[in-house]
C-alpha positions as CSV (number, residue, x, y, z in Angstrom):
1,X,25.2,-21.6,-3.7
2,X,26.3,-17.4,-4.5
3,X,23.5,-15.8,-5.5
4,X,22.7,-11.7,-5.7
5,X,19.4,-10.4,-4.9
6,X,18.6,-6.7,-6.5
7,X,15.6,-4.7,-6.3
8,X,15.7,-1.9,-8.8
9,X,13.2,1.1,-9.4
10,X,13.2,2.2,-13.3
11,X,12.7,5.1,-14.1
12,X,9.7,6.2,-17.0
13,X,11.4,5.1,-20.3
14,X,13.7,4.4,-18.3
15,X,17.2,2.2,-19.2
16,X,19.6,0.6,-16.8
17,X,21.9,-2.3,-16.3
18,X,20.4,-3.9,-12.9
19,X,24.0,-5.2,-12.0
20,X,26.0,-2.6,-12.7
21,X,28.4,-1.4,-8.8
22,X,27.5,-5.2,-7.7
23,X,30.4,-7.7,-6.7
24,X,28.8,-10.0,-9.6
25,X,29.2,-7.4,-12.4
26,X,31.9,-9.3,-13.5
27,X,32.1,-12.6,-12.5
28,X,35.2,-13.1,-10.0
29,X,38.0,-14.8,-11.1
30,X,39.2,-15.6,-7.7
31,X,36.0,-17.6,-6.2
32,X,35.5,-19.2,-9.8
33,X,38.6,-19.8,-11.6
34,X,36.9,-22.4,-13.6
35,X,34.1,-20.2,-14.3
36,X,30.3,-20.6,-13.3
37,X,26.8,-21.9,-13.9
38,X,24.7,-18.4,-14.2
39,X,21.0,-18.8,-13.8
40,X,18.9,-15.6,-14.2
41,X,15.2,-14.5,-12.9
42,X,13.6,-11.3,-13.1
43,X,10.0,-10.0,-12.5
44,X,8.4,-6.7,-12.7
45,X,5.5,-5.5,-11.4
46,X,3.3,-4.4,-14.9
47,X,4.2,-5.3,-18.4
48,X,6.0,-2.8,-21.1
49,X,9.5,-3.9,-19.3
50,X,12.2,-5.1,-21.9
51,X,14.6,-7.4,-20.7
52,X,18.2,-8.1,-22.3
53,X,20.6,-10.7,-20.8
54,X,24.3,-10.8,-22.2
55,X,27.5,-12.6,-20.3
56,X,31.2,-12.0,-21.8
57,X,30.2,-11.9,-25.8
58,X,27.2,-14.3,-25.5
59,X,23.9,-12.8,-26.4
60,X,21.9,-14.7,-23.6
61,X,18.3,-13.3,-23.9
62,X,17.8,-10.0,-26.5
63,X,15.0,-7.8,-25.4
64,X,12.3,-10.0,-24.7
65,X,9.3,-9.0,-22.3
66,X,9.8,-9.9,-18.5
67,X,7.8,-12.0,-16.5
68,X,5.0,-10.2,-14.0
69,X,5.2,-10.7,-10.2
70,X,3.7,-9.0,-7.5
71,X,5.7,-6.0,-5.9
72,X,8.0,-6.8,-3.8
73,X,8.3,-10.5,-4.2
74,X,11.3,-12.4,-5.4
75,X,11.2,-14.9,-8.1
76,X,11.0,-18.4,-7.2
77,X,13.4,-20.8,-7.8
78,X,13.3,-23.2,-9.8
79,X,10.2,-21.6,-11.5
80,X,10.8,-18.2,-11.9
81,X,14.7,-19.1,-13.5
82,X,14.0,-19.1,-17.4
83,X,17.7,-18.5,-18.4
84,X,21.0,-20.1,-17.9
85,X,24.7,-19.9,-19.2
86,X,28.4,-21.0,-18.5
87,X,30.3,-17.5,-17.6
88,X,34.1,-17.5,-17.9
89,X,36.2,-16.5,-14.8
90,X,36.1,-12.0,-15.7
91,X,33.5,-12.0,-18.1
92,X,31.1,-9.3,-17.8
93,X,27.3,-10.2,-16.6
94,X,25.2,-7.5,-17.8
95,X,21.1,-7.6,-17.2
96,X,19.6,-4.8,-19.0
97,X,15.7,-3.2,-18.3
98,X,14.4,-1.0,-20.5
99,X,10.8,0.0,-19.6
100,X,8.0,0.8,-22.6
101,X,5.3,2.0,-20.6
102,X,6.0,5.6,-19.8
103,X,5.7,4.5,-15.8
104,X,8.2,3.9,-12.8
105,X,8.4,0.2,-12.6
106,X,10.0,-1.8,-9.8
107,X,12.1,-5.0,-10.8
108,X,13.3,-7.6,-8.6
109,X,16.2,-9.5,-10.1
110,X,18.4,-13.1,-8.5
111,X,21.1,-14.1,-10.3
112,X,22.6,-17.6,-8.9
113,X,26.0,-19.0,-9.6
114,X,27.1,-22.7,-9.5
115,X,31.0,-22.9,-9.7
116,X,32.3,-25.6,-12.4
């Protein structure tokens, strides 16, 4: 099973789309033709990080807090995966962070695809 691991340092107030110059910005049509199974899990390593989840035109997840994690380690699967959706072949898969708290925060993101 695909998956991408990122590990991403935001900036202070900081905004970013943790996928964005990854193969899996955009889910591709060649190796899913039918489209995918998209399971998302992020951590962060102190609260006052916002996290919004949208794939194609869905609103998956609209910024909601993330879950805390030590520094450096990945979310677990199956426990650490709170959200899921069916992507089309093309559709953009776009994971936003925005952080709160007026500190650098480090996020560690997995993203897991199941063709259908």
């Amino acid at each position: 099973m695909p998956q991408i691991t990122v590990r991403t340092s935001l900036a202070a107030n900081g905004q970013q789309n943790l996928l964005v110059g990854t193969q899996y910005e955009y889910l591709p049509p060649r190796l899913y033709p039918r489209g995918a199974f998209v399971e998302f899990a992020t951590k962060t390593d102190a609260t006052g990080v916002l996290r919004t989840v949208q794939t194609g035109s869905d609103v998956v997840e609209e910024e909601s807090p993330m879950a805390l994690g030590t520094i450096n380690v990945m979310p677990i699967y199956p426990d650490d995966f709170t959200l899921n959706d069916l992507v089309g072949p093309g559709e953009r898969i776009n994971v936003k962070a925005r952080d709160t708290s007026g500190a650098i925060r480090t996020i560690m993101t997995i993203v897991r695809f199941t063709a259908l």
